[in-house]
C-alpha positions as CSV (number, residue, x, y, z in Angstrom):
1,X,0.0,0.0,0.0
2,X,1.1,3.4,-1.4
3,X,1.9,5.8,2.2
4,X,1.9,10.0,2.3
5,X,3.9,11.3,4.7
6,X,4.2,14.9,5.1
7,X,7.0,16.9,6.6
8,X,8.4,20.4,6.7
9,X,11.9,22.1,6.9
10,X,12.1,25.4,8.6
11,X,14.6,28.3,7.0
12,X,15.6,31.7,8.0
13,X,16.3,33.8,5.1
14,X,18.1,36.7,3.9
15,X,16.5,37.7,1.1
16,X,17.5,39.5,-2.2
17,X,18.2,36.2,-4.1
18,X,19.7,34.3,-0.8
19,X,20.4,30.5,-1.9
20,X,20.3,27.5,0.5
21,X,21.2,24.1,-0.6
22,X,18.6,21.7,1.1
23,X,19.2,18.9,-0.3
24,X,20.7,17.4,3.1
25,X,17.4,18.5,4.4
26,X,15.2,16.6,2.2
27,X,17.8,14.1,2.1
28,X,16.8,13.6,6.0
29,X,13.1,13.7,5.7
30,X,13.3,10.6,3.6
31,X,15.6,8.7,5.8
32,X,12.9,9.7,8.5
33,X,10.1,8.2,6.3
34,X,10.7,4.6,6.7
35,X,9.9,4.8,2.8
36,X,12.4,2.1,0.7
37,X,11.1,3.9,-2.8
38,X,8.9,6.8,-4.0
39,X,8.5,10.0,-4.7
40,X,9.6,13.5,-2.7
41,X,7.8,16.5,-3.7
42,X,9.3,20.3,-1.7
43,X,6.6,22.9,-1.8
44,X,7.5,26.8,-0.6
45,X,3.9,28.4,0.0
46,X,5.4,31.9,-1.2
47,X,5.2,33.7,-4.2
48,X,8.6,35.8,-3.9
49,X,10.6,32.3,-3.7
50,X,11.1,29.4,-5.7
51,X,13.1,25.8,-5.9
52,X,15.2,24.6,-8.7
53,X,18.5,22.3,-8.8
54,X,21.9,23.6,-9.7
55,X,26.0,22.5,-8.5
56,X,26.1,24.3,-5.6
57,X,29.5,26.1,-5.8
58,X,30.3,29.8,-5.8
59,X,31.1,30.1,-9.1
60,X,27.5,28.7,-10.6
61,X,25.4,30.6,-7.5
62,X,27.2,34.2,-8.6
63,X,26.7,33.5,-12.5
64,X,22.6,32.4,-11.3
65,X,22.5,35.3,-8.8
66,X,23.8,37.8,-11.7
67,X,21.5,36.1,-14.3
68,X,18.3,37.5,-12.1
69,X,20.2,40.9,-11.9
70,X,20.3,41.3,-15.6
71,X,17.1,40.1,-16.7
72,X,14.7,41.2,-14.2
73,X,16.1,44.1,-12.4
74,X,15.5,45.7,-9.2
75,X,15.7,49.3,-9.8
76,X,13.3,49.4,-12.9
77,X,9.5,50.2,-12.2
78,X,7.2,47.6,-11.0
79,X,3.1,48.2,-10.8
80,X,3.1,45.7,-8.1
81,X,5.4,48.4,-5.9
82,X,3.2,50.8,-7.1
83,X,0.1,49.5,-6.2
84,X,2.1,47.9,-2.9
85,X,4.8,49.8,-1.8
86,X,6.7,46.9,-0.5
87,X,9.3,47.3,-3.4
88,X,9.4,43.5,-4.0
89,X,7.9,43.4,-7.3
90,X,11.0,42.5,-8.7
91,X,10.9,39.4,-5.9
92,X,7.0,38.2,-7.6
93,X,8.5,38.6,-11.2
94,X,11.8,36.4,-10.3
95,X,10.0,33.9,-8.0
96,X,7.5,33.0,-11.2
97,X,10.7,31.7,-13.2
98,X,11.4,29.1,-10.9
99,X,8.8,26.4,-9.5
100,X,7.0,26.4,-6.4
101,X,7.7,23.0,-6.0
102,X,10.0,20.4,-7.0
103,X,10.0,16.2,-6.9
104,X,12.8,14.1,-6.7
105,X,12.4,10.0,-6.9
106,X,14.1,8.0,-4.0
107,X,15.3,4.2,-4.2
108,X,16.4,2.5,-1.6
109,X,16.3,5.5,0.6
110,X,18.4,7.6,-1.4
111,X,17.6,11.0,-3.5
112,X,18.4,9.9,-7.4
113,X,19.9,13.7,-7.9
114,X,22.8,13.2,-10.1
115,X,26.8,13.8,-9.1
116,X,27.0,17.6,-9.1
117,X,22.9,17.8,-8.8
118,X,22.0,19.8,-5.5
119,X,18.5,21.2,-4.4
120,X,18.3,24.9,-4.3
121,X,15.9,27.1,-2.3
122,X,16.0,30.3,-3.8
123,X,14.8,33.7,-1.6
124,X,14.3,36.5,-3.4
125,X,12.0,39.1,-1.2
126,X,14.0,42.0,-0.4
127,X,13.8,41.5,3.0
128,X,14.9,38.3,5.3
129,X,11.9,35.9,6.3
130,X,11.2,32.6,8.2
131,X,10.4,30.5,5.7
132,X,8.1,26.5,6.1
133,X,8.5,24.1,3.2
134,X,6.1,21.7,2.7
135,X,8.2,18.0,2.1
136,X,5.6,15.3,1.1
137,X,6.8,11.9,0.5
138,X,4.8,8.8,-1.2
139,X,6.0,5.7,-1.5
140,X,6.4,2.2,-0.1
């Protein structure tokens, strides 16, 4: 019989585009399970962050980082700020190119993330927050 088990993993942010590899986190949740084999699914209930997977070294975080910068950035106007005043309309705009949620099969216990393959968590209010993800597992 098919089980759902849902978790959660707690972060404190920085903001403006702050990048956390969770992968050890999730990694841990399904160790926790009890689940041999599945399916892991990472939700962030936020529309000014997003999840993605990248090789988490300096190098490819900067080159991502200045990627946002370029194509979407902060100091050009925004209706969202206008209508808001929070100044994170930049944050919405970056947040929708990324996924609110990302799943990763697990075999025998173990994330099937390739060598250099890393789970990203991607902040990008312009403000530091407490953030909740949602981790739901299904397997056997």
């Amino acid at each position: 019989m098919m089980a759902v088990i849902t978790k959660t993993i707690s972060l404190s942010t920085k903001g403006n585009a702050d990048m956390l590899d969770i992968t050890d986190q999730v990694r841990n949740r399904v160790q926790e399970s009890g689940l041999e084999s599945g399916i892991v699914t990472i939700f962030c209930p936020s529309s000014t962050s997003g999840l993605t997977t990248i090789e988490y070294e300096s190098g490819c975080l900067n080159d991502f980082r200045r990627l946002f910068d370029e194509i979407i950035p902060e100091n050009r106007h925004y209706a969202h700020n206008a209508r808001w005043g929070d100044g994170n309309g930049h944050s919405h705009v970056r947040a929708a190119l990324l996924e609110a949620s990302f799943t990763v099969p697990f075999v025998d216990r173990r994330l099937t993330l390739g060598t250099w393959q890393q789970i990203l968590y991607v902040d990008f209010d312009n403000r530091s927050r407490r953030r909740e993800l949602i981790v739901q597992l299904m397997g056997e």
